[in-house]
C-alpha positions as CSV (number, residue, x, y, z in Angstrom):
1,X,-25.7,-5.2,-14.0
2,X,-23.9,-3.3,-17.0
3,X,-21.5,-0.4,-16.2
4,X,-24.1,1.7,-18.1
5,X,-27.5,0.7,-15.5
6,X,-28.6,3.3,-12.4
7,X,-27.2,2.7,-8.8
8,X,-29.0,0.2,-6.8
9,X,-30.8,2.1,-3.8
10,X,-32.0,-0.5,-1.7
11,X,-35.1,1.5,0.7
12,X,-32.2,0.3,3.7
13,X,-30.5,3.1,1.1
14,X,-32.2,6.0,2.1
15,X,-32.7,8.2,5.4
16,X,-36.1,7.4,7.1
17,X,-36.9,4.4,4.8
18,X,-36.4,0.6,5.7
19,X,-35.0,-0.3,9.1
20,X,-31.3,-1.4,9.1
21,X,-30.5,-4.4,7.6
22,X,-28.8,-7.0,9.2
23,X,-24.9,-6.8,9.5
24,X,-24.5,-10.2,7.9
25,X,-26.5,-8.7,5.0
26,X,-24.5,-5.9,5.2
27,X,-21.1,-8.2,5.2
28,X,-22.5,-10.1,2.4
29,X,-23.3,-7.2,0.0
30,X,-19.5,-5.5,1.1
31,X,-18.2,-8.6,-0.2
32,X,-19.8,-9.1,-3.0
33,X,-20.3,-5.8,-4.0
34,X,-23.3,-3.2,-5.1
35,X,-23.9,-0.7,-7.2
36,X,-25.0,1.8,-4.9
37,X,-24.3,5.5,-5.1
38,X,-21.6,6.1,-2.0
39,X,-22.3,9.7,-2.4
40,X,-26.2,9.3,-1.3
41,X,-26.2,6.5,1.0
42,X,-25.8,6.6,4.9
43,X,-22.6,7.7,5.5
44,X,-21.7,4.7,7.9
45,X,-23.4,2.2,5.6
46,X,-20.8,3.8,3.1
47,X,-18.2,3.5,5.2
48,X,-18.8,-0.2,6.0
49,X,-19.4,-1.3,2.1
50,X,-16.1,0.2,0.7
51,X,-13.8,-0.3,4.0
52,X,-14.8,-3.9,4.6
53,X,-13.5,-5.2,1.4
54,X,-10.4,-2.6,1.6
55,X,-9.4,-3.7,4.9
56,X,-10.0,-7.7,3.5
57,X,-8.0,-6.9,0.6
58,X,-4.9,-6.0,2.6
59,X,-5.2,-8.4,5.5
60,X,-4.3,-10.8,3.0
61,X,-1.6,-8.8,1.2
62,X,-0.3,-8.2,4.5
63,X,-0.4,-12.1,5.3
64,X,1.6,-13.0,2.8
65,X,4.2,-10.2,3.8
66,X,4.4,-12.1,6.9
67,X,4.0,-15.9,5.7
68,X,7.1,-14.3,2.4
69,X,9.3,-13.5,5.1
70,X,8.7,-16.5,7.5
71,X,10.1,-18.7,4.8
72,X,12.8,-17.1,3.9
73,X,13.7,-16.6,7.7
74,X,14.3,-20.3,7.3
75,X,17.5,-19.8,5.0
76,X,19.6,-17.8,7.4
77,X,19.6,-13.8,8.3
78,X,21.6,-13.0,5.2
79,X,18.5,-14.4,3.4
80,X,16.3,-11.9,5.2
81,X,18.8,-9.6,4.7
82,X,18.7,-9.9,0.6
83,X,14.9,-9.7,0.9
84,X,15.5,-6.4,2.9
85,X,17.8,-4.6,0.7
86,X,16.0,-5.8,-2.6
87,X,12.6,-4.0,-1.0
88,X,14.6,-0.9,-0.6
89,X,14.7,-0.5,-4.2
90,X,11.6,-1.9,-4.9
91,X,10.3,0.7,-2.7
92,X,11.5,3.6,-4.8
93,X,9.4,1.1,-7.8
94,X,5.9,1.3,-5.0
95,X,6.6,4.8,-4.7
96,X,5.9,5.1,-8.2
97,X,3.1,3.1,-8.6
98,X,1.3,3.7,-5.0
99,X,1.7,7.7,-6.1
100,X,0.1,6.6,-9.5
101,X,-2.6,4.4,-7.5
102,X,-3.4,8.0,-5.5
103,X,-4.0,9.8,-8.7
104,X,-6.2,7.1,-10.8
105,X,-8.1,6.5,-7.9
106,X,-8.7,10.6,-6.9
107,X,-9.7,11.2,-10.7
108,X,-11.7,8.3,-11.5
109,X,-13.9,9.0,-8.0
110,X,-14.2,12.3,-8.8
111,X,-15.3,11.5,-12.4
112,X,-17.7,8.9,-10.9
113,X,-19.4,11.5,-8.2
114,X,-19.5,13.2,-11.2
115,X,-21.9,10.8,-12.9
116,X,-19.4,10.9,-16.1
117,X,-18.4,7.3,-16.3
118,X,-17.4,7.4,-19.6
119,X,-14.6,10.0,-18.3
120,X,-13.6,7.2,-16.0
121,X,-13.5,4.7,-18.5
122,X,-11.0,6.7,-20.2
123,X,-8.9,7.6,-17.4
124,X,-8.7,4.2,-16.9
125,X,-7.6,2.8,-19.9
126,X,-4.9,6.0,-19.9
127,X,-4.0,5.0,-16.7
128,X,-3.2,1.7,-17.6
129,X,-0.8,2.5,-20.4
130,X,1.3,5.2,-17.7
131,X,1.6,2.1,-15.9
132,X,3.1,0.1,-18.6
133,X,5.4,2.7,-19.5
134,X,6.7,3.4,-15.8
135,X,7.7,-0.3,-15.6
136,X,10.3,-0.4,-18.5
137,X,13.1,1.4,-17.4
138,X,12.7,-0.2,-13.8
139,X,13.0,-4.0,-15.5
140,X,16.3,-3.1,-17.9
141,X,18.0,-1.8,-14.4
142,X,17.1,-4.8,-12.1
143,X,18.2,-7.3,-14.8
144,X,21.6,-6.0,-16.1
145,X,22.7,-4.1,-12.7
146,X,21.4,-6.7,-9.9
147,X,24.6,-7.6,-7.8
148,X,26.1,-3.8,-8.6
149,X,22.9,-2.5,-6.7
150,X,23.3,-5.1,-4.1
151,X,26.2,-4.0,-3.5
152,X,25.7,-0.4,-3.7
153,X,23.6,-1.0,-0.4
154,X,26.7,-2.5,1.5
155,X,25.3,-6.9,0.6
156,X,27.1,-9.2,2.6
157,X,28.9,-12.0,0.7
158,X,26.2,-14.3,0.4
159,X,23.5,-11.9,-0.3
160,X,25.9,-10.9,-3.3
161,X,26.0,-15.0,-4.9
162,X,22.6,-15.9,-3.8
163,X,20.7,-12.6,-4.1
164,X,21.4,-11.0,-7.2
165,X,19.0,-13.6,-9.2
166,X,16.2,-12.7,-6.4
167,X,16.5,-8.8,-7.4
168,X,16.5,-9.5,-11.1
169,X,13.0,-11.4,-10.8
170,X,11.5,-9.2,-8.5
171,X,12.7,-5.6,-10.7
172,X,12.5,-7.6,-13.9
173,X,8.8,-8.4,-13.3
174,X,7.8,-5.2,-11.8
175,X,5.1,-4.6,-14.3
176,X,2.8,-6.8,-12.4
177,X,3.4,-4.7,-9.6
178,X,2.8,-1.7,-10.9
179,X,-0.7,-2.7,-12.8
180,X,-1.8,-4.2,-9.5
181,X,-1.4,-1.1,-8.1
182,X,-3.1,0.6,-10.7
183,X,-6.0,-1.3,-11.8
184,X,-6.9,-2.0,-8.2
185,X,-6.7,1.8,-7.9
186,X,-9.0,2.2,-10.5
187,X,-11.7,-0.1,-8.8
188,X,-11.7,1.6,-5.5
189,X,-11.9,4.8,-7.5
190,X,-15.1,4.0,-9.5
191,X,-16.7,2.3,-6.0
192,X,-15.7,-1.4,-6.9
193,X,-14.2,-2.1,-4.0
194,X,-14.6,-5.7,-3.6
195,X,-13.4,-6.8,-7.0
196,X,-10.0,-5.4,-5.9
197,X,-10.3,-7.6,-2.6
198,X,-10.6,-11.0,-5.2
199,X,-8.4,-10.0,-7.2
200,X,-5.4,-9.5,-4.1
201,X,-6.9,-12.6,-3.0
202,X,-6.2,-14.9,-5.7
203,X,-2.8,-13.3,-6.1
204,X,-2.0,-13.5,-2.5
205,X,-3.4,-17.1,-1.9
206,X,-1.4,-18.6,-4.9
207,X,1.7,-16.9,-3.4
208,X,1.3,-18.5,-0.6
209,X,1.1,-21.8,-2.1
210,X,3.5,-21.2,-4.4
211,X,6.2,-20.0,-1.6
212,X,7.7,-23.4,0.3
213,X,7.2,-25.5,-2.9
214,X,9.5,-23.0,-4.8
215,X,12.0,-22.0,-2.0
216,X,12.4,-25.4,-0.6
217,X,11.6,-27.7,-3.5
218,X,8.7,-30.6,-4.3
219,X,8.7,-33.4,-5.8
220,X,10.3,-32.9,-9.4
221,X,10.4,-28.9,-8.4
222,X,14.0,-28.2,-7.6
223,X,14.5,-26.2,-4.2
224,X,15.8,-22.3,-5.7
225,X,15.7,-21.1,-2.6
226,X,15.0,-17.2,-2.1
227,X,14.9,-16.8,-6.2
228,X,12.1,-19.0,-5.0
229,X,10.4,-16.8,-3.1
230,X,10.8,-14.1,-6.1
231,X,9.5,-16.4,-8.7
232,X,6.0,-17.4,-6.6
233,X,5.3,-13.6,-6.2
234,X,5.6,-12.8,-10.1
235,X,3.8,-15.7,-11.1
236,X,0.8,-14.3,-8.1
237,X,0.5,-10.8,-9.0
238,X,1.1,-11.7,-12.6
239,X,-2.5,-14.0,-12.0
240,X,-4.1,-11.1,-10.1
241,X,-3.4,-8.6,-13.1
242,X,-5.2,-11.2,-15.7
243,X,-8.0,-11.1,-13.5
244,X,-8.0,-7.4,-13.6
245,X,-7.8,-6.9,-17.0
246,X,-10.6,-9.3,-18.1
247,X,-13.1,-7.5,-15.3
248,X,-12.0,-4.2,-16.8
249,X,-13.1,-4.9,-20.3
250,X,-15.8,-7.2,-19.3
251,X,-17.6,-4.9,-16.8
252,X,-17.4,-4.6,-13.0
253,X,-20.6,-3.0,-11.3
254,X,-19.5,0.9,-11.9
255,X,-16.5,1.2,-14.7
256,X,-16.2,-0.7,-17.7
257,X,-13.3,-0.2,-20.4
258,X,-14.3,-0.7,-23.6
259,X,-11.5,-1.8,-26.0
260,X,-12.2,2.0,-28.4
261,X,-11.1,3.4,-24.9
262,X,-7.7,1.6,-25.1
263,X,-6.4,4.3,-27.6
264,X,-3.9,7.0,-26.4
265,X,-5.5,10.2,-25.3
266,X,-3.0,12.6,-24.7
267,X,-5.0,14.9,-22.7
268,X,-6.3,12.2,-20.4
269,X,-2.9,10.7,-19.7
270,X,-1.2,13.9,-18.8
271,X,-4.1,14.9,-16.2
272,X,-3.4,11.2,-14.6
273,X,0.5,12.0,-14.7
274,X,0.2,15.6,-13.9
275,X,-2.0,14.7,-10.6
276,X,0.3,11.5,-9.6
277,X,3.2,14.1,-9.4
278,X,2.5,15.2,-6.4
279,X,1.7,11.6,-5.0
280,X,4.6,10.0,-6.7
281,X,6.5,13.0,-4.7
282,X,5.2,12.3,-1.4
283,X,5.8,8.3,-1.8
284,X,9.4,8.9,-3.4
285,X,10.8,11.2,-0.5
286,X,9.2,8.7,2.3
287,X,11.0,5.5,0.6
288,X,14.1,7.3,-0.2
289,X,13.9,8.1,3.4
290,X,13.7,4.3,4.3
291,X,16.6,3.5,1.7
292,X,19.1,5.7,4.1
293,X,18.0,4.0,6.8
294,X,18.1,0.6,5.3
295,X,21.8,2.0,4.3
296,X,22.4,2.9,7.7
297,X,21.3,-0.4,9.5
298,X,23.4,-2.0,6.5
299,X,26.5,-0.5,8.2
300,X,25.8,-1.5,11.8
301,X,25.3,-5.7,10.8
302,X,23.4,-7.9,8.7
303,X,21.5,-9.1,12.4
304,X,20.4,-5.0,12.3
305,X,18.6,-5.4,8.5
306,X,17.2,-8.6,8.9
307,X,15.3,-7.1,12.5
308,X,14.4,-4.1,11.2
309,X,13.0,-6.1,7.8
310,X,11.3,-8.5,10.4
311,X,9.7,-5.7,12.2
312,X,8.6,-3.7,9.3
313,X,7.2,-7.0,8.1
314,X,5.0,-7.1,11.2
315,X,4.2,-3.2,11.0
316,X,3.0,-3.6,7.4
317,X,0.6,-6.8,8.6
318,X,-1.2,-4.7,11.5
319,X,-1.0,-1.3,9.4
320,X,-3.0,-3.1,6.7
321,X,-6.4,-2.8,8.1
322,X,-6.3,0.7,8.5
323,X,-4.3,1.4,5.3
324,X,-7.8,-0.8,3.7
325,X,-10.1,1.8,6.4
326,X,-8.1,5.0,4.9
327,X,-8.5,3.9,1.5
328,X,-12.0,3.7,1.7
329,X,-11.9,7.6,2.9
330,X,-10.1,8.5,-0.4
331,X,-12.8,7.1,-2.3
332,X,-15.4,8.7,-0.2
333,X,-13.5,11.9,-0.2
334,X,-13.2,11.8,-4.0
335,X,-16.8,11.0,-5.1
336,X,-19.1,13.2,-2.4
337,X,-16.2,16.1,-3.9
338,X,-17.3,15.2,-7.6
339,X,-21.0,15.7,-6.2
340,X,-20.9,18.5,-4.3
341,X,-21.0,17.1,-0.8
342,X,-17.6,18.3,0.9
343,X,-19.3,18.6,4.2
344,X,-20.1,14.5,3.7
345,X,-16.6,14.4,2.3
346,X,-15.0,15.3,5.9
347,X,-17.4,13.8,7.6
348,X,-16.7,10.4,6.3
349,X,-12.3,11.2,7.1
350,X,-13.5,11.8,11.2
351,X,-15.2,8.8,11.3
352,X,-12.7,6.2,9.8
353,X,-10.0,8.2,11.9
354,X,-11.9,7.3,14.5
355,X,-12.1,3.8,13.7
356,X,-8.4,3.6,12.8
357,X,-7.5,5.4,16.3
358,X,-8.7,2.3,18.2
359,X,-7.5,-0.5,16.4
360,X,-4.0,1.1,15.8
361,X,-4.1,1.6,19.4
362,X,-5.1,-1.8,20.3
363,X,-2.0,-3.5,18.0
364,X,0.1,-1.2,19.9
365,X,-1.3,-3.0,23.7
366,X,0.7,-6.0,21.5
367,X,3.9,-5.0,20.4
368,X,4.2,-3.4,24.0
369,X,3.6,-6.4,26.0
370,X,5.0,-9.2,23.4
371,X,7.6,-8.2,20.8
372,X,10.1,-10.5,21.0
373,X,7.6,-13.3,21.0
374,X,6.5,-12.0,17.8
375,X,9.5,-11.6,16.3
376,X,10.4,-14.9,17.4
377,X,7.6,-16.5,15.2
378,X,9.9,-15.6,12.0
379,X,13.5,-16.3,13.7
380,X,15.4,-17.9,16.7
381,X,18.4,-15.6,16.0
382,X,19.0,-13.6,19.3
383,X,20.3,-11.1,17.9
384,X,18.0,-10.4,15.4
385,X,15.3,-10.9,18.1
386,X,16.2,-8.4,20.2
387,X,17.2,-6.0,17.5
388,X,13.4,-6.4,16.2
389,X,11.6,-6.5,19.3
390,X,13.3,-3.2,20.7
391,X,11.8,-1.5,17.4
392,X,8.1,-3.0,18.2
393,X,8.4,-1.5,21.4
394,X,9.5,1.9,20.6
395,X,6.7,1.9,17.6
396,X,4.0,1.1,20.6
397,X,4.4,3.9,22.6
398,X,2.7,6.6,19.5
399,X,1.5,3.8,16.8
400,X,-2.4,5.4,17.5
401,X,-0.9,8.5,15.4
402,X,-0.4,6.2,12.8
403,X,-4.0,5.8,12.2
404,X,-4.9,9.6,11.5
405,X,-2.3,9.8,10.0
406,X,-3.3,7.6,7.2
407,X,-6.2,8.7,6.8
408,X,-6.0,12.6,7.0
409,X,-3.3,11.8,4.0
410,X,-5.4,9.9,2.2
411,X,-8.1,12.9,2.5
412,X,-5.8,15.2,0.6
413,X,-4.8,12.4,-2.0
414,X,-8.7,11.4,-2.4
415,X,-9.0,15.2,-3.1
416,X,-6.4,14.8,-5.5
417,X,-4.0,17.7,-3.4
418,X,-0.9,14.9,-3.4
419,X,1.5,18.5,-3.3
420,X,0.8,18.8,0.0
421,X,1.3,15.9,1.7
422,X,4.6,16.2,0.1
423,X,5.5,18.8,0.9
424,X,5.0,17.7,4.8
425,X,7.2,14.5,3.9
426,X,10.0,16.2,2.4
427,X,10.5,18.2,6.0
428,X,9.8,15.3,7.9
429,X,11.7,13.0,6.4
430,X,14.2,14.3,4.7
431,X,15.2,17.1,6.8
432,X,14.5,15.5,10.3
433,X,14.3,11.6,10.3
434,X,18.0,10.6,8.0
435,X,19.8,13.2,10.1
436,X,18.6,12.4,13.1
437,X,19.3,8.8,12.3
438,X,22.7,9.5,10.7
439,X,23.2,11.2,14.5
440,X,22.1,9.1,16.7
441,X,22.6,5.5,15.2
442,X,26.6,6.2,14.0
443,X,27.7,9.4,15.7
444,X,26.5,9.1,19.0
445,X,27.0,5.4,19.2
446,X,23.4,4.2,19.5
447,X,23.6,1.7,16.7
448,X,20.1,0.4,15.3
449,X,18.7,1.9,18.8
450,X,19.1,5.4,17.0
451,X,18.0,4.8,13.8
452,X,14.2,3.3,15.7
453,X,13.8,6.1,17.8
454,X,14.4,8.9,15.1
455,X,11.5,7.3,13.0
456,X,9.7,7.6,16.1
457,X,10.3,11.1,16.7
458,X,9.7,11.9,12.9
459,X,6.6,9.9,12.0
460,X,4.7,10.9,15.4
461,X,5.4,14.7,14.4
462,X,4.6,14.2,10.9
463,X,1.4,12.4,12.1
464,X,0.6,15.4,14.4
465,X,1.0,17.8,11.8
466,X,-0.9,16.1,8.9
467,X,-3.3,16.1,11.1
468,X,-3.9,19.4,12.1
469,X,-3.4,20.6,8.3
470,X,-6.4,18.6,7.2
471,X,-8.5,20.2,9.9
472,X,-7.8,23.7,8.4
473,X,-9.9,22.5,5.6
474,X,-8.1,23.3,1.8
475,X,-8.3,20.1,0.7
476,X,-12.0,20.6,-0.3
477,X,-11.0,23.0,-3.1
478,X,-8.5,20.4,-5.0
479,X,-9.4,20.5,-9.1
480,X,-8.7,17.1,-10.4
């Protein structure tokens, strides 16, 4: 099927037609992917065709996050450590591009529901270039300024020999990064949800392989230890953006770039950066956030990063799913907006909060009952153990908030309102979470103890809040 043909609508499509098809059908054709309209389909069958390959895109980014981490754990704490303090400045990097991601995918939905895929095409191709342009002055400070950054952040002495070349791969190829982001942004966006779940996959998977033969040597490969690690996940996501680029001018099922599009439209690109600002906001005071708290743990030991880095680790793995679930709510959210439907629009946010309710809740049964057996999978340091387990623990007691949480945020972003949401993280954050760490981990004495339970208090609240904002319903008159 061209990017130009109708919508498939199967008579399984449309209300009061064919009886329900069967769920491995159903699996299949998520997979695969369709071209049917999200904004006139069943709502659940909608649901299920753009979550299932969201949530099966980030399963496997999130495995490798885990399977990453387990082989460095294997060179020492001060290993996991360098990996640690290199992600809290590659955060400020995924702020960028995951605030980007919001806005490419918010316009080109809404330009979709539209039925303007030319529009889309555009704002793809404009979207593309912002990326490129982000990445530049990212990759001139990671490759001169490694160690002095490492440093900045309070590196232990072996971080500082062995790290600095880990930081300059990982900010020096951060253009991979940021079009993986992007492009995959784009897909969702336009409906094409399961080209961005191959395209993760492939990057992923050949990460993975690439990880112990590069960290600890084969055969005529010399062992570079956590540069290693670096190296693998460039050479991955530098695959996956290939793949993205060649779909993107050859044609997925709903968008295709044409190379005439690839010109510079400055009208187009500064709607994209005008609507990330807000997204790029949001993202930017959250990671910020984490970098005090990094900064903080930093001061108490290198046993206090590499447990928290552990346990965020594991957070990311089990938050994946329903990062894939909320995702697919932005896209809904976005297109039924672009056609008129905001009633469908909400509609489709209850129900994957619902769905992100219960399995949030049910990770949470785990890191109750077993957290230092799960941190023990990536270390046999006690001290890191207990340092990571006692945050798993403290996470269980609200981690269901979690899941509307992501998904009432996404709502807003999939509306293309990203002020708001940042708005709400600027208080939450900023104003309550690094003080209150500041206060209780140094001040009162309660060392990485304080820093976990102020991100409880903080997250839960802003959670609560989101929430309850969403349900007032001004989202639904966002202009994108």
């Amino acid at each position: 099927m061209s990017s130009t043909d109708p919508p498939t609508v199967t008579p399984a499509d449309v209300p009061g037609g064919a009886p329900r098809r069967p769920l491995w059908r159903e699996l299949g054709d998520a997979i695969r992917g369709t071209g049917a309209d999200y904004t006139k389909i069943p709502l659940r069958r909608a649901v299920f065709l753009l979550a299932v390959p969201m949530v099966l895109e980030l399963v496997l980014e999130s495995t490798f996050a885990v399977v990453d981490i387990w082989f460095v754990a294997k060179l020492g704490p001060s290993a996991v450590a360098t990996v640690g303090l290199t992600e809290t400045f590659l955060f400020l990097l995924y702020a960028i591009g995951i605030g980007l991601a919001m806005a490419v995918t918010a316009v080109v939905a809404r330009r979709v529901g539209e039925g303007n895929r030319e529009a889309a095409a555009v704002s793809a191709a404009q979207a593309f270039w912002t990326a490129v342009l982000v990445s530049l002055p990212f990759a001139a400070v990671g490759i001169v300024w490694a160690r002095e950054l490492l440093q900045l952040m309070g590196a232990d002495a072996w971080t500082l020999t062995h790290g600095a070349r880990y930081l300059q791969w990982m900010l020096g190829g951060n253009i991979v990064i940021m079009l993986l982001f992007v492009c995959n942004a784009i897909f969702r966006g336009a409906g094409d949800a399961a080209v961005a779940m191959r395209v993760l996959w492939v990057a992923n998977g050949l990460n993975i392989v690439l990880d112990p033969i590069l960290i600890f040597g084969f055969g005529p490969v010399p062992a570079l230890g956590v540069e290693g690690a670096a190296i693998a996940t460039v050479i991955g996501r530098g695959t996956g953006v290939a793949m993205q680029l060649w779909v993107l001018l050859r044609g997925s099922r709903h968008i295709r770039v044409a190379t005439s599009q690839l010109a510079l439209e400055a009208t187009t690109l500064w709607n994209i950066v005008r609507t990330s600002l807000g997204g790029i906001g949001q993202m930017i005071v959250a990671m910020t956030a984490w970098i005090f708290l990094m900064r903080i743990l930093a001061a108490i030991g290198s046993e206090a990063v590499a447990g928290a880095t552990i346990a965020i680790r594991l957070m990311m793995f089990t938050l994946m799913p329903a990062w894939g679930m909320s995702n697919a709510a932005a896209t809904l959210v976005g297109q039924n907006l672009g056609a008129g439907e905001p009633g469908r629009a909400e509609a489709s946010v209850w129900r994957i909060g619902w769905y992100n309710m219960v399995f949030t809740a049910a990770v949470s049964v785990l890191f109750f009952l077993i957290p230092r057996q799960l941190i023990g999978i990536f270390t046999d340091e006690r001290a890191v153990i207990d340092i990571g387990a006692e945050w798993l623990r403290i996470l269980s007691y609200s981690y269901f908030v979690y899941g509307w949480w992501m998904v009432s945020v996404q709502a807003f972003n999939g509306a293309g309102d990203t002020v708001t949401p940042t708005k709400i993280n600027l208080v939450f954050f900023w104003l309550i979470q690094i003080p209150l760490a500041w206060l209780l981990a140094l001040q009162l004495d309660l060392q990485a103890t304080g820093v976990f339970w102020a991100v409880f208090v903080s997250e839960t609240s802003v959670g609560l809040f989101t929430l309850w904002l969403f349900s007032r319903g001004a989202w639904k008159t966002a202009r994108v």
